[in-house]
C-alpha positions in Angstrom: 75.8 101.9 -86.3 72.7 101.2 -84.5 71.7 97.8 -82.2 69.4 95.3 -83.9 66.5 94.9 -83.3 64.0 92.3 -82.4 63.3 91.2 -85.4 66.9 91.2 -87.3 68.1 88.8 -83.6 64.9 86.6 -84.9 66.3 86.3 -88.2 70.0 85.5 -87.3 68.5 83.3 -85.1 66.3 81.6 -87.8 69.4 81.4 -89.9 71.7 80.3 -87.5 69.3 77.1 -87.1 69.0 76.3 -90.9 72.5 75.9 -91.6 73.3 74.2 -88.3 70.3 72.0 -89.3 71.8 71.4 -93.0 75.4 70.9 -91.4 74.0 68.0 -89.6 72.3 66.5 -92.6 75.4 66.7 -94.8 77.4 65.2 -92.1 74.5 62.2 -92.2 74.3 62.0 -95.9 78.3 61.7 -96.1 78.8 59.0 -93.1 75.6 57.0 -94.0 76.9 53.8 -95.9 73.3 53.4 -98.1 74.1 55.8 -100.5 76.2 55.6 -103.3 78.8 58.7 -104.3 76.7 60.5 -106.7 73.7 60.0 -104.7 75.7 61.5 -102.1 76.4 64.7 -104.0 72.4 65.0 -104.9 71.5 65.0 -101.3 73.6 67.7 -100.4 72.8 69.7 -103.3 69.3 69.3 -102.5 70.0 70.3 -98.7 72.2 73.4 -100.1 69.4 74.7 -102.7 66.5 74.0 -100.6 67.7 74.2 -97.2 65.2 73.6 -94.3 63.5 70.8 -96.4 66.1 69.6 -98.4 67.8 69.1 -95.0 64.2 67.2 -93.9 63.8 65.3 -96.2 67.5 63.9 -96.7 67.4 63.0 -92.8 64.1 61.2 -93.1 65.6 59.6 -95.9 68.7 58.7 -93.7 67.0 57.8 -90.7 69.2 54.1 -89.2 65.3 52.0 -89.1 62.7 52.4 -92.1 60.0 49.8 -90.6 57.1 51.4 -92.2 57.8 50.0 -95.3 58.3 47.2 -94.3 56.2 44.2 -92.9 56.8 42.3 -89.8 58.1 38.6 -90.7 55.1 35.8 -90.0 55.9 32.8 -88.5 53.8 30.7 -89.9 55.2 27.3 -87.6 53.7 28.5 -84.6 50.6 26.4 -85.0 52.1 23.3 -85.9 52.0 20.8 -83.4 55.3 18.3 -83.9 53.0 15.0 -83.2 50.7 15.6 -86.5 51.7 16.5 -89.5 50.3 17.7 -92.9 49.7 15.0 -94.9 46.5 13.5 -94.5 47.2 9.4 -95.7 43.2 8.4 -96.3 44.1 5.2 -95.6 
């Protein structure tokens, strides 16, 4: 038997990192409390059959803040002054 060489350590290196990568993504999917158990089960097969985007996608999926989606509340009382109010009496 003969030493590996450069390129084999590269690839066992490359594979080593793609399951610890998916390991952590299951481990997210499973202990995240937004999905629902079947959902659950989809994720990881998605992580297991397509591994280093399937483990991507399921932690930018997972990820604790989505803001983007989402727009910033407006606080539309800012500009009211508490002497005046709305109503205009004509009178």
């Amino acid at each position: 038997m003969g030493t590996l060489s450069l390129t084999a350590w590269f690839f066992i290196a490359l594979a080593t990192v793609a399951l610890a990568l998916d390991a952590y993504a299951i481990r997210k999917v499973f202990t995240s409390s937004f999905y629902e158990p079947a959902q659950r089960w989809g994720q990881t097969a998605l992580i297991l059959l397509v591994p280093l985007f399937g483990a991507y996608l399921t932690l930018y999926l997972a990820r604790e803040h989505g803001t983007q989606f989402q727009s910033q509340p407006a606080d539309h009382l800012q500009e009211i002054d508490g002497t005046c109010g709305d109503i205009d009496y004509h009178g």
